[in-house]
RODODREN-695291 format. One line per 3 residues: number of its first residue (from 1); for each residue x, y, z of C-alpha. Coordinates in pm, 1 decimal. Example, Ala and Ser with C-alpha at 12.3 -4.5 7.8 and 13.67 -1.06 7.14 Angstrom:
2
1) 1230.0/-450.0/780.0  1367.0/-106.0/714.0;
END
This chain:
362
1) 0.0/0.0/0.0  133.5/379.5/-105.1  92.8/616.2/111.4;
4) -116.7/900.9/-10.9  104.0/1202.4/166.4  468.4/1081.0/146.6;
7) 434.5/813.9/-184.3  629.2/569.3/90.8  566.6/207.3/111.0;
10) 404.7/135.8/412.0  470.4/-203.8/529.1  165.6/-408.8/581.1;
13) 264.9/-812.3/646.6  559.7/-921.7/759.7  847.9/-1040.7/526.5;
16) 869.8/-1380.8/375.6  1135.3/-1642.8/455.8  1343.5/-1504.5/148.3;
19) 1362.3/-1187.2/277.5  1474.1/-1283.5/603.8  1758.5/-1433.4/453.6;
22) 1845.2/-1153.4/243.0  1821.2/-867.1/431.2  1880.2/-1046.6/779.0;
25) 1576.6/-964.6/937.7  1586.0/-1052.0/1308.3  1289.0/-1251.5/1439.4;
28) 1060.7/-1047.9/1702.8  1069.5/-1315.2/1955.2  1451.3/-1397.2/1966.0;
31) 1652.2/-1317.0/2258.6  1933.1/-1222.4/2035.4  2096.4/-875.1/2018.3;
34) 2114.3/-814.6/1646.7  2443.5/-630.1/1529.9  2413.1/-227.5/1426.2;
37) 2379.6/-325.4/1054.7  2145.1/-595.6/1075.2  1736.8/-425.4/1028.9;
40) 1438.9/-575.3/1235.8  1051.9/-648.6/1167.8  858.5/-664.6/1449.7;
43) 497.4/-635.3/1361.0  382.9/-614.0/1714.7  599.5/-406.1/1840.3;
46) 745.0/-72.3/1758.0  1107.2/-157.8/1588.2  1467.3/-45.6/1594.0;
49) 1499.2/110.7/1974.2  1672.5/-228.5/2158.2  1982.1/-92.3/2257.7;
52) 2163.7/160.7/2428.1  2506.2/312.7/2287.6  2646.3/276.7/2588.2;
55) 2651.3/-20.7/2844.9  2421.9/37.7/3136.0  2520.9/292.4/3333.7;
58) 2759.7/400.6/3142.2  2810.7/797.8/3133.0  2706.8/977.7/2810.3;
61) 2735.7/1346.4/2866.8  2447.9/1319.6/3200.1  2395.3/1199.3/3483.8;
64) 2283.6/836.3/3456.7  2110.0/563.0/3653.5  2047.6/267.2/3484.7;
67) 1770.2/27.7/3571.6  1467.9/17.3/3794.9  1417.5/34.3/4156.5;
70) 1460.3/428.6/4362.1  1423.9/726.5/4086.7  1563.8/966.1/4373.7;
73) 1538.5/798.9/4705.3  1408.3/1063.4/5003.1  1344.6/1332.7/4714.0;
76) 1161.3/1643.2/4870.4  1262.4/1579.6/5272.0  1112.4/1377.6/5526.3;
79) 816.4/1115.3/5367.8  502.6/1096.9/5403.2  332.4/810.5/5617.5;
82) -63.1/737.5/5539.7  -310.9/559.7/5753.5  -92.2/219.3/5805.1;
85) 206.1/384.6/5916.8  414.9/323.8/5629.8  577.0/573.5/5419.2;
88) 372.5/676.7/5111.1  531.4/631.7/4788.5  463.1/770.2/4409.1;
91) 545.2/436.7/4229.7  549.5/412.7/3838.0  617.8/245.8/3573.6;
94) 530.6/172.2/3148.2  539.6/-77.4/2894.3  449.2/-364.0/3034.1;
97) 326.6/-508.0/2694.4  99.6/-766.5/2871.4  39.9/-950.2/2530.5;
100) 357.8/-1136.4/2680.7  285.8/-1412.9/2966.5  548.7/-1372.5/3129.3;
103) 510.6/-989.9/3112.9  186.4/-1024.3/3214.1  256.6/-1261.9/3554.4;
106) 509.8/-989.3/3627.5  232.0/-671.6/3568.4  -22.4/-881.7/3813.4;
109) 259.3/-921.4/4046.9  295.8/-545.6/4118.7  149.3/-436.2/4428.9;
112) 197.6/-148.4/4681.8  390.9/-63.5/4990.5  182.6/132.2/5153.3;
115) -224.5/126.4/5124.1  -161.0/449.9/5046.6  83.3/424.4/4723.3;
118) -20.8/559.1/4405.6  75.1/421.1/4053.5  178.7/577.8/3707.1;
121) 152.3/367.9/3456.8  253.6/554.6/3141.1  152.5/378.6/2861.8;
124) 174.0/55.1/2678.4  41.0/-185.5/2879.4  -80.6/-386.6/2574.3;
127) -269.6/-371.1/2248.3  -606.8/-530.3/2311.7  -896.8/-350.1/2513.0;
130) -980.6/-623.2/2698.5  -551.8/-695.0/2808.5  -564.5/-301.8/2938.5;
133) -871.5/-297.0/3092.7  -806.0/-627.7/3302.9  -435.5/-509.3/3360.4;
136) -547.9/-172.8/3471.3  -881.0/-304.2/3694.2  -599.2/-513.1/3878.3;
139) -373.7/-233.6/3948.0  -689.8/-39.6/4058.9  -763.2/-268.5/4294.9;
142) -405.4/-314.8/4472.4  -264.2/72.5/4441.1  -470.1/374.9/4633.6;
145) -484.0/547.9/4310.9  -339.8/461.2/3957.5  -300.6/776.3/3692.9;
148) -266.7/654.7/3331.8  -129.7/821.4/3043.9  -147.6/635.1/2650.8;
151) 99.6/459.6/2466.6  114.4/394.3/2090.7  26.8/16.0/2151.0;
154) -302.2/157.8/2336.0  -427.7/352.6/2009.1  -335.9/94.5/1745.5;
157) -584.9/-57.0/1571.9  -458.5/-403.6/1642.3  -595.0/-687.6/1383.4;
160) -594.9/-923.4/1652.7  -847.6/-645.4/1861.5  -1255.8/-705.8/1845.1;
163) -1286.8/-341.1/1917.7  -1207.8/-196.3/1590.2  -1222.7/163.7/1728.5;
166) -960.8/397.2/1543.5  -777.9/739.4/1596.1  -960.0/968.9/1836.1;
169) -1270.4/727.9/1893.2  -1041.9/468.6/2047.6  -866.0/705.6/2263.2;
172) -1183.9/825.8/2362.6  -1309.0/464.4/2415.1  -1028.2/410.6/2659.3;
175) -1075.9/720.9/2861.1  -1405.3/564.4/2874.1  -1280.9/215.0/3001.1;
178) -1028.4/373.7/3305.9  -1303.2/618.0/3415.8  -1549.5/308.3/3449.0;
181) -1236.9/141.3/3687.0  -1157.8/465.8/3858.2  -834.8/489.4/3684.7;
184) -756.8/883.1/3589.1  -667.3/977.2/3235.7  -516.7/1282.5/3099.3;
187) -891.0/1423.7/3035.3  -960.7/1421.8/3408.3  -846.6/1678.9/3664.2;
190) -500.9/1668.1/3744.7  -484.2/1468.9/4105.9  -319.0/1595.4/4364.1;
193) -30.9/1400.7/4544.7  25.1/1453.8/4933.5  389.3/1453.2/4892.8;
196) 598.3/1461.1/5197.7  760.5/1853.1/5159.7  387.9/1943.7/5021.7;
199) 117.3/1885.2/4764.1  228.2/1797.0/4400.2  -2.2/1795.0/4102.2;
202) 62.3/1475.3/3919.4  -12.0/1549.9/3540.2  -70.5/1259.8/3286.8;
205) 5.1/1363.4/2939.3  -68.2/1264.3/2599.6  137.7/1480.2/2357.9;
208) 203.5/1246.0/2026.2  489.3/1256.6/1856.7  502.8/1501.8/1494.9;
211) 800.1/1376.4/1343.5  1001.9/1666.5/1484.6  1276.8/1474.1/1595.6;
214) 1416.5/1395.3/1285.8  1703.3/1195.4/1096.0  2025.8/1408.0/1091.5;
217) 2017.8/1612.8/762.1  1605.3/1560.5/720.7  1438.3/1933.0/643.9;
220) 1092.9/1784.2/586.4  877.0/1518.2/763.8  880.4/1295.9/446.5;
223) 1264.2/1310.5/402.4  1293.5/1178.8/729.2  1058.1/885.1/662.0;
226) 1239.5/822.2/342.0  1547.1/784.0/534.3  1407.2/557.4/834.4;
229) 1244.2/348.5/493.5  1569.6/274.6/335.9  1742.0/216.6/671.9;
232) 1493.3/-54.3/728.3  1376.8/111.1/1070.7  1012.9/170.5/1059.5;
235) 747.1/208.9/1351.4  423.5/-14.9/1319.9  239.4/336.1/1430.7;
238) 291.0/400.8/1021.9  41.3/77.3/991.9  -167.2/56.4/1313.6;
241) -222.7/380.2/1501.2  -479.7/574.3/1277.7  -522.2/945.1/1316.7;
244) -896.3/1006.6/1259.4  -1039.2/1210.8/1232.6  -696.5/1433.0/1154.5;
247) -488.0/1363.3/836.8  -219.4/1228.6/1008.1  -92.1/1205.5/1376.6;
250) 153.4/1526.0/1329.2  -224.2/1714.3/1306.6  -336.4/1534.0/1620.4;
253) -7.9/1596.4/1790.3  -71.0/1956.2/1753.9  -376.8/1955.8/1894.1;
256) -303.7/1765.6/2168.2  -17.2/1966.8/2261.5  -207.3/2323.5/2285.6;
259) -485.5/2144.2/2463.5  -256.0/2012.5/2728.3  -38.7/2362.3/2730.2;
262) -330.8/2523.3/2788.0  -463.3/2286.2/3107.5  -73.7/2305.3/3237.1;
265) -34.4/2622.1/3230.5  -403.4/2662.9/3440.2  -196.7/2482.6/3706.3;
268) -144.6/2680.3/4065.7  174.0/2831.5/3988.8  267.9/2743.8/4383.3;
271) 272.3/2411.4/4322.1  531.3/2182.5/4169.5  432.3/1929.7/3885.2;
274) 520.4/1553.9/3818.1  462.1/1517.8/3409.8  367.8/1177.6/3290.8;
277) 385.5/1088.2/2916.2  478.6/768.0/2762.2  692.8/984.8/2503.4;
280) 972.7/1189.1/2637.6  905.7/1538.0/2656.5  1280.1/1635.0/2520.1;
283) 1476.5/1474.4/2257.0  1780.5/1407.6/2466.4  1693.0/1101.5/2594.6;
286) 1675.2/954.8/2221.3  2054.8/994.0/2189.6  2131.7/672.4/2246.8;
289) 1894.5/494.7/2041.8  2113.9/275.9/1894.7  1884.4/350.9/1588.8;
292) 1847.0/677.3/1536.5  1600.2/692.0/1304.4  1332.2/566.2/1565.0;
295) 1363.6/948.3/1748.6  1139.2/1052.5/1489.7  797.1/828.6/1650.8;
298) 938.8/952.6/2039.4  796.7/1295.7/2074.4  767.4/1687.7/1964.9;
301) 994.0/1953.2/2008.3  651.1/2152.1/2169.5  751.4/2000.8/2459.0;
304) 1118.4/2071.0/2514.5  1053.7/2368.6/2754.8  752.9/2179.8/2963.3;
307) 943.8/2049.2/3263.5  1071.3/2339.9/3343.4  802.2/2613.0/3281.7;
310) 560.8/2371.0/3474.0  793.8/2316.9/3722.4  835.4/1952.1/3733.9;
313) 1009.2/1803.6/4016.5  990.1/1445.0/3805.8  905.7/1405.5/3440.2;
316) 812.0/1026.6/3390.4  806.0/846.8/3056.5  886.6/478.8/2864.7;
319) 899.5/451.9/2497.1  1228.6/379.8/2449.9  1287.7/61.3/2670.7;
322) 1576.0/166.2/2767.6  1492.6/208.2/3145.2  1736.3/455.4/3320.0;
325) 1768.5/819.7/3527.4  1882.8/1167.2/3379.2  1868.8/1484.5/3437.9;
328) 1771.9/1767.8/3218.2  1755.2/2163.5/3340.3  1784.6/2012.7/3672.9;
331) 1485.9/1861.1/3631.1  1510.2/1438.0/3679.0  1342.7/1220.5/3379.6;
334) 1252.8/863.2/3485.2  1248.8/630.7/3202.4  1074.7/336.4/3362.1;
337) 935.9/86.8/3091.0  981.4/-310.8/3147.0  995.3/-396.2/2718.9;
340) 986.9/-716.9/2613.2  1089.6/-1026.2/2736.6  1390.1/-1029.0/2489.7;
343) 1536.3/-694.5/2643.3  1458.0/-712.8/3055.8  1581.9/-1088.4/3050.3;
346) 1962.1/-938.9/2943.8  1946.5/-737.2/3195.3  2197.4/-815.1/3518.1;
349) 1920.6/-770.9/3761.0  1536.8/-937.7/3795.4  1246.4/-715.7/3678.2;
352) 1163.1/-449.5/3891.4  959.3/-241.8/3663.5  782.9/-50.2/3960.8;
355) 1030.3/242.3/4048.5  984.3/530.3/4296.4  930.4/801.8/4174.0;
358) 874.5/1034.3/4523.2  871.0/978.1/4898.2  897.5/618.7/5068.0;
361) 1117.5/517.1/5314.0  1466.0/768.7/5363.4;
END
């Protein structure tokens, strides 16, 4: 199929045995790290963001801490401590791509410290309605309060989906679903966490992504895609996530961006923010995709400036699966996805996808 706007093959099956061998096409569900020349298909998932440039925690240019587990242990002074006694913690986490089993045991296995914890979950807990909205009723009924923000996986049109919903409808259809659980979505009022120096507004976000962060030497949107095309690195959004009603997602993306500028910037300017999106709201962190052309499905340069004119004390995101700590402006960005099996099983240390985010124990 030809795309109308950028006359760019859009890939629509997967690639037959001879092209495997040819092009040395990596199979989705291997465990193997495929070498920097060698492209990937993965028709399920988003391609071509595996690895990091450097080992984990590795320095490139930031302060890094790689893996899961404390974001900032103790951040903002002495904790908080709800009705049980125990030190309240603001716990999140993404990606927990639930279409896996043994993702899935691991997502059910998540529960709180405190009867008072709250949980970010920011984004791409699976492709099917009915995987999020049993994921997300379980989490519901463990955490004090879970705050959800959309992946890419959540608005694809997935073949393998009875709800057929596309674009804004399914969005809508989800906000929909979590309101029904009690779970709060980025069309809700921004909650309130009692955070142990002070209240903090926690702020789910769903910005898009415009194609903004493009290929090195790209001027245009469709120059960039041509590039990502012939490098063999190409998201499955191009496929599955549908725009409509808007001609394409960088349309959407816009509108989604003044809407939530607009709501942010309504914010008490007294208090401080913790943003949630699944894609990161500045391009740094896409630095060390280890393919670059992938940056260009992460975010929008809109955002660059958002963590620190909204004063975030925390900006939260996944995407990238490359679960880690920097700091930006001062500001710390949590990327806390689990991925796939294939990528948290080379990991030196067991899956601990939850990761603190504020207060807990000092």
């Amino acid at each position: 199929m030809r795309s109308r706007n950028t006359g760019l093959i859009l890939p629509c099956r997967a690639p037959s045995e001879e092209q495997v061998q040819r092009l040395g096409y990596v199979n989705p569900d291997t465990s193997a790290v495929p070498g920097r020349n060698r492209r990937r298909w993965d028709v399920v998932a988003a391609c071509a963001h595996r690895n990091l440039r450097c080992e984990p925690g590795q320095k490139d240019g930031r302060q890094v801490q790689s893996g899961a587990g404390d974001a900032h242990p103790g951040a903002g002074g002495a904790s908080a401590v709800g009705e049980s006694g125990v030190p309240t913690s603001l716990f999140a986490v993404s990606d927990l791509h639930v279409a896996y089993e043994e993702n899935r045991r691991i997502a059910d296995a998540l529960v709180p410290e405190s009867d008072d914890d709250w949980l970010l979950v920011a984004g791409d807990v699976g492709e099917k309605f009915a995987d999020i909205e049993a994921v997300l009723r379980g989490l519901r009924d463990r955490f004090h309060r879970v705050v959800w923000a959309p992946g890419n996986h959540e608005l694809w049109t997935h073949p393998g989906d009875p709800v057929r919903l596309r674009g804004v409808a399914r969005y809508d259809a989800l906000v929909r679903m979590c309101r029904d659980l009690g779970v709060l979505t980025p069309e809700d009022d921004y909650p309130v966490w009692p955070g142990p120096d002070g209240p903090v507004v926690v702020a789910p976000l769903f910005p898009l992504y415009d194609y903004s962060f493009r290929v090195a030497g790209a001027a245009t949107k469709e120059q960039s895609l041509e590039l990502a095309y012939a490098a063999g690195v190409v998201c499955t959004d191009e496929s599955l996530l549908h725009p409509d009603p808007y001609p394409n997602r960088e349309s959407w993306c816009w509108a989604r961006v003044a809407a939530t500028e607009t709501r942010l910037a309504a914010i008490d300017p007294a208090l401080p923010t913790v943003l949630v999106s699944h894609w990161p709201l500045v391009r740094q962190p896409t630095d060390v995709l280890w393919y670059p052309e992938f940056a260009q499905w992460c975010g929008t340069e809109l955002t660059a400036d958002w963590h620190t004119r909204f004063r975030a004390v925390a900006a939260v995101y996944g995407h990238l699966h490359i679960p880690r700590s920097t700091t930006y402006d001062g500001v710390p960005f949590e990327e806390v996805s689990l991925g796939y099996p294939r990528e948290w099983k080379q990991r030196p240390d067991s899956p601990a996808p939850m990761r603190r985010i504020l207060g807990g124990p000092r």
